[in-house]
C-alpha positions, 0 to 999 in steps of 0.5 A: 514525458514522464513526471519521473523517470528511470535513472534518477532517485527515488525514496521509499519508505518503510524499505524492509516492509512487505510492500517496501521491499518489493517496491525497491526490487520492481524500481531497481529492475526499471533503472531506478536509484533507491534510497531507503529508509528503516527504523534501525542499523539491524533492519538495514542489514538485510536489505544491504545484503539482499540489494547488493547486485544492484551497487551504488545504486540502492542505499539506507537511511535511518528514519527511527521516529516519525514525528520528530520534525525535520525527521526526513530532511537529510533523506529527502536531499537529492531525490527526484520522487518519494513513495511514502509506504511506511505506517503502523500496521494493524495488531494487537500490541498497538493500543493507544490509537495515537500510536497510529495517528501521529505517526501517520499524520506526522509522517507524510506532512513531514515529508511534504513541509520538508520538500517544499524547500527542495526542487529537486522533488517532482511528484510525493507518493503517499500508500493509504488503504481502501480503509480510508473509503470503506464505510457502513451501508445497507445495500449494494455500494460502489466505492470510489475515490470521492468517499471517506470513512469517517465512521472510523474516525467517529468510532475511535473518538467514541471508543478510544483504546477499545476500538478494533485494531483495523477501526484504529488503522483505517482512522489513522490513514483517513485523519492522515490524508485529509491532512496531507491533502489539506497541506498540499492544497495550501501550498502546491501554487508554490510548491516543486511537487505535486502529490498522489494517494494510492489506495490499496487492497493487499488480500491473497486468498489464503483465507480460503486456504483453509483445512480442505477436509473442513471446507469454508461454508457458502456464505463466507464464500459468496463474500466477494474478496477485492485484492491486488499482488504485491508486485502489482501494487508496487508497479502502481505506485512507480506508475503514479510516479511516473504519469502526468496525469496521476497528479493529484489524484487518489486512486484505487488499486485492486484486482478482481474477486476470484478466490472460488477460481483457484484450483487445487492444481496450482500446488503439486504438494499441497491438497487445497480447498475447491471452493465454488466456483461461479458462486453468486457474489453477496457482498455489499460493497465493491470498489470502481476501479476506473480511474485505475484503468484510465490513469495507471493501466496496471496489467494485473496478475489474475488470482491463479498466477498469485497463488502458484508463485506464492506457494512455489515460494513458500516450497522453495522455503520450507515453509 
């Protein structure tokens, strides 16, 4: 039987996000209720509108600062799942690596402190990266879930505030799951839930959707580039919601490397870059994708399928 199942709630945080938003469309289309949460009343509106056909059924709850204790406490009231996306993404305007840290950290421990007093919640989601397992190595590797990338750790406590933006990010989310595990550890002979890790790759093949009169060189090419659609990834995490085994579990979720197989064809408007296909790979590290298949059993879109809807949506919006 499913952990949880279609007609009951089901929060999400960081709603209006890239990976939120599809997130609540694919649970809305399986039968679930939703509960939202933004940072403002003003990113709220978009959703109420754009969600509206689904009724009652769809909902937003303002959650404007993380590391407020007891800040998800009213959100987690009468929900039966929780899919924790929300997190500061790389960029350039975020400097101070505790800006990354706290909200991460402080973020999924307040969700797990404040359900555990809620039986109502069966299974505790929580969105990290392939970051949280990537790391240096001279030769061919297979990353799995046993790694950590706690070189990004050790590069932020050396660097500090002059640490790349994505060292800062992948940092946060290996700081932040470890804790989170360390919690649930502690507590889940007693606690209502149990709790999963989805490790993600979101990475279309638009860096290869470069000038087509300036074709990207071989080497660049031969990278092997693991990605995963979005609405991939959504159905994964709903999945990990759903299935027993998923329990406690961190589990990566991505698709294959085929952006040399995309073919001009897909886009009727646009002149697109050939690559070369059938390239031999030249990558370092790739990621076992086993207990993927064995535990969630996601049918992923292939590279071609991805590209043609992105672009038709792209079309569709003057962009």
């Amino acid at each position: 039987m499913p952990i949880v199942q279609p007609g009951e709630k089901v929060l999400v945080t960081g709603a209006n996000g890239y990976l939120g938003i599809w997130t609540v469309q694919r649970l809305l289309d399986r039968g679930y209720s939703v509960r939202g949460t933004v940072r403002s009343e003003s990113k709220g509106t978009y959703l109420k509108e754009y969600f509206k056909s689904f009724g009652d059924r769809f909902e937003i709850v303002i959650v404007s600062d993380f590391t407020k204790e007891g800040t998800f406490d009213e959100s987690l009231v009468g929900v039966s799942g929780v899919l924790h996306v929300a997190a500061p993404l790389p960029s350039a305007q975020i400097i101070d690596p505790d800006d990354y840290i706290k909200p991460a950290v402080e973020g999924i421990l307040s969700i797990l402190k404040s359900s555990l007093n809620l039986p109502n919640i069966k299974r505790i989601v929580y969105t990290s990266t392939v970051g949280a397992i990537l790391r240096e190595v001279s030769e061919p590797t297979v990353l799995s879930e046993k790694d950590w990338n706690d070189d990004a750790v050790k590069v932020v406590e050396d660097q500090g505030k002059d640490a790349s933006a994505n060292i800062k990010y992948f940092a946060s989310k290996v700081i932040a799951e470890k804790a989170s595990w360390d919690f649930y550890e502690k507590h889940k002979k007693t606690s209502p839930y149990d709790y999963s890790v989805i490790l993600p790759l979101i990475n279309w093949y638009n860096s290869c959707v470069a000038d087509p009169d300036r074709p990207r060189e071989e080497e660049f090419l031969a990278r092997t580039t693991p990605w995963a659609d979005v609405r991939d990834l959504a159905d994964a995490h709903i999945t990990a919601l759903e299935k027993e085994e998923a329990s406690g579990e961190r589990i990566i979720v991505s698709a294959v490397d085929a952006a040399n197989e995309v073919q001009s064809s897909i886009s009727p408007t646009r002149r697109l870059p050939k690559g070369k296909p059938g390239i031999q790979r030249k990558a370092l590290v790739s990621y076992d994708g086993s207990k993927e298949k064995r535990i969630l059993g996601i049918r992923f879109r292939d590279i071609r399928q991805t590209s043609k809807d992105s672009l038709e949506l792209f079309l569709k919006n003057g962009w």
